[in-house]
C-alpha positions as CSV (number, residue, x, y, z in Angstrom):
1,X,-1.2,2.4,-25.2
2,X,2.3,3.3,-26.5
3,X,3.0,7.3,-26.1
4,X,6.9,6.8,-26.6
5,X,7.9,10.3,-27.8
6,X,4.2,11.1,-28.1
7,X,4.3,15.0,-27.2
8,X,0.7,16.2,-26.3
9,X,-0.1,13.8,-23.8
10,X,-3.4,15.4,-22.0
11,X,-5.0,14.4,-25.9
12,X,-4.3,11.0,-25.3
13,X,-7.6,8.5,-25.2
14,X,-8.3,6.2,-22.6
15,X,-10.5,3.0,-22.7
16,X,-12.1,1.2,-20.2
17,X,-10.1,-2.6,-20.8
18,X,-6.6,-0.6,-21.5
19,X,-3.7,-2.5,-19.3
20,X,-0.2,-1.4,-19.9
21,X,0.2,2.5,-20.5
22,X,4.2,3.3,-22.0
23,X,5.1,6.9,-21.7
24,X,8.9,7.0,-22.0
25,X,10.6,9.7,-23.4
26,X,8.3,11.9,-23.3
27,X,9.2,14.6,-20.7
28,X,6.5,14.9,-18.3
29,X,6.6,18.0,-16.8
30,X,3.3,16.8,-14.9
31,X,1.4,13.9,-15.0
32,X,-2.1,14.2,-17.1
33,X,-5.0,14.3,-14.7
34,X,-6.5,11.4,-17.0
35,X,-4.1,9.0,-14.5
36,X,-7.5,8.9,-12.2
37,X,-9.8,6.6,-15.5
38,X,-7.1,4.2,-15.3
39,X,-8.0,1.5,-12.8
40,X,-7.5,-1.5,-15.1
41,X,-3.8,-0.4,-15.8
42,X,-1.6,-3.1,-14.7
43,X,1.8,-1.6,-16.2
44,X,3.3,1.7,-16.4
45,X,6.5,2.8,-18.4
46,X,8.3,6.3,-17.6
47,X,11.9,5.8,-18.4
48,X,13.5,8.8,-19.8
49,X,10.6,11.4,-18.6
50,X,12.5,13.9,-17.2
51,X,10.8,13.1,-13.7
52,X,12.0,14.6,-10.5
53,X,10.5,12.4,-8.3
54,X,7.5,9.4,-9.0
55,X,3.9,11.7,-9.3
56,X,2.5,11.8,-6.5
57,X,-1.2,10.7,-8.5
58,X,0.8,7.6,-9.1
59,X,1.4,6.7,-4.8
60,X,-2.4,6.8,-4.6
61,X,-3.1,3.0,-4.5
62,X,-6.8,4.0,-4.8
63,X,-5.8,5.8,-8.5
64,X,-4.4,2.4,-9.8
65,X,-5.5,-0.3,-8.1
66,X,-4.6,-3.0,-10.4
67,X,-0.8,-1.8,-11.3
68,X,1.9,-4.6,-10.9
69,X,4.8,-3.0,-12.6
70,X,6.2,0.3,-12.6
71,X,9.3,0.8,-14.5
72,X,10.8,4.6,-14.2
73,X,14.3,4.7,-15.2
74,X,16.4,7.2,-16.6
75,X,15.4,9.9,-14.9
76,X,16.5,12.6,-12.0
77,X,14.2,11.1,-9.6
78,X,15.7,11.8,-6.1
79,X,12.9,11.2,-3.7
80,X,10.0,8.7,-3.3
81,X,6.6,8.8,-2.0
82,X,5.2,7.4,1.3
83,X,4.2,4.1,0.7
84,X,1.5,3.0,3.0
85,X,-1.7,2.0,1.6
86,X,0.0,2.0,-2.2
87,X,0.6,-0.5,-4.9
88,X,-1.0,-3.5,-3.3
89,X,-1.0,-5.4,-6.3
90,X,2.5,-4.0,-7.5
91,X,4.8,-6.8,-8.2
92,X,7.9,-5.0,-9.5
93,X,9.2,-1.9,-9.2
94,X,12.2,-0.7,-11.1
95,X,13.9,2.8,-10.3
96,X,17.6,1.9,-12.6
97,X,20.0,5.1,-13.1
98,X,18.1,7.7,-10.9
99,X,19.5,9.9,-8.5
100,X,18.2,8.1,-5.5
101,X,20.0,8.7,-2.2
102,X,17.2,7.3,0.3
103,X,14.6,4.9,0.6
104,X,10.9,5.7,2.2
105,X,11.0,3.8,5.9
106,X,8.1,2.5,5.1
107,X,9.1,0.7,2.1
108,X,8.3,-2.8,3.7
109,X,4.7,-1.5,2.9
110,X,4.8,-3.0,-0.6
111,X,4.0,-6.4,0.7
112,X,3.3,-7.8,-3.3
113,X,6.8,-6.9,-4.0
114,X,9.0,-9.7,-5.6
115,X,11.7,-7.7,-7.9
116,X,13.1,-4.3,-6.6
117,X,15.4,-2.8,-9.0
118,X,17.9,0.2,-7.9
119,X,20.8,-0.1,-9.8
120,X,22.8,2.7,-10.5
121,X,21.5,5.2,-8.1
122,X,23.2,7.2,-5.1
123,X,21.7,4.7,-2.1
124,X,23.9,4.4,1.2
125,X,21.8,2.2,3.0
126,X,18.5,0.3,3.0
127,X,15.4,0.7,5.1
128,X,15.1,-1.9,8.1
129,X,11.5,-2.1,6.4
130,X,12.8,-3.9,3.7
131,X,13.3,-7.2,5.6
132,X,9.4,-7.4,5.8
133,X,8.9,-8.1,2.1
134,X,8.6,-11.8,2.2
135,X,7.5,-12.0,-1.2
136,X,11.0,-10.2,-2.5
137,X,12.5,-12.7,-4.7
138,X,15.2,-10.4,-6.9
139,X,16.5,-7.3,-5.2
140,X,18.9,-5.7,-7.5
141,X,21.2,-2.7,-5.6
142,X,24.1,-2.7,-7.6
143,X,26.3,0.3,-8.2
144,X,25.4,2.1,-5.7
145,X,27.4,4.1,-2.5
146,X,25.4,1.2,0.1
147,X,28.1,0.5,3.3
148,X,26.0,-1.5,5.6
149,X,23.0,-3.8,4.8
């Protein structure tokens, strides 16, 4: 389902066998309560939504169980959600040209994880958590303010 620069997005339809769900630019100023049909949904797209922070429906691992890629870029974002317990499928996770200064402790939580993308964002350090994803194969922190890893 492709909702770039869809507008009303609580008309939206949802099937059962839908996998990848694409709302950039649209700007969100919630998140549709429709979120909780979506168990099948491996990807999810919400670059240039005008997002704050990531919705908190979306840190409920029990809301998408399946989801392996989250992409939200371009945004204001400047917090993230605990992490425990959410994601345990997702794969990649990609947070480019937020406003990002710190990272959940628990970020080592995500133990799918194999690309992390945080480029361009206002990072100073990294969580000690982040040394337990063994399964991290690209982590991509450039252009940030980081002094120490």
């Amino acid at each position: 389902l492709d909702l770039e620069m869809a507008g009303r997005l609580h008309d939206c339809p949802v099937t059962v066998d839908m996998r990848s769900i694409r709302l950039d630019g649209n700007s969100l100023a919630g998140f549709p309560s429709l979120v909780r049909g979506w168990t099948r949904v491996t990807v999810v797209t919400l670059n240039n939504c005008a997002l704050r922070g990531v919705p908190t429906v979306l840190a409920n691992g029990r809301v998408l169980p399946s989801l392996t890629s989250l992409e939200a870029s371009d945004n204001a974002i400047r917090t993230l959600p605990a992490f425990p317990g959410a994601f345990p499928a997702l794969t990649s996770l990609t947070l480019d040209r937020n406003d990002i200064a710190v990272l959940p402790a628990d970020l080592g939580y995500l133990s799918s994880l194999q690309h992390l993308s945080l480029r361009h964002n206002c990072l100073l350090e990294l969580p000690v958590s982040i040394w337990r994803l063994h399964n991290l194969t690209s982590l991509w922190i450039e252009d940030n303010q980081i002094l120490r890893l």
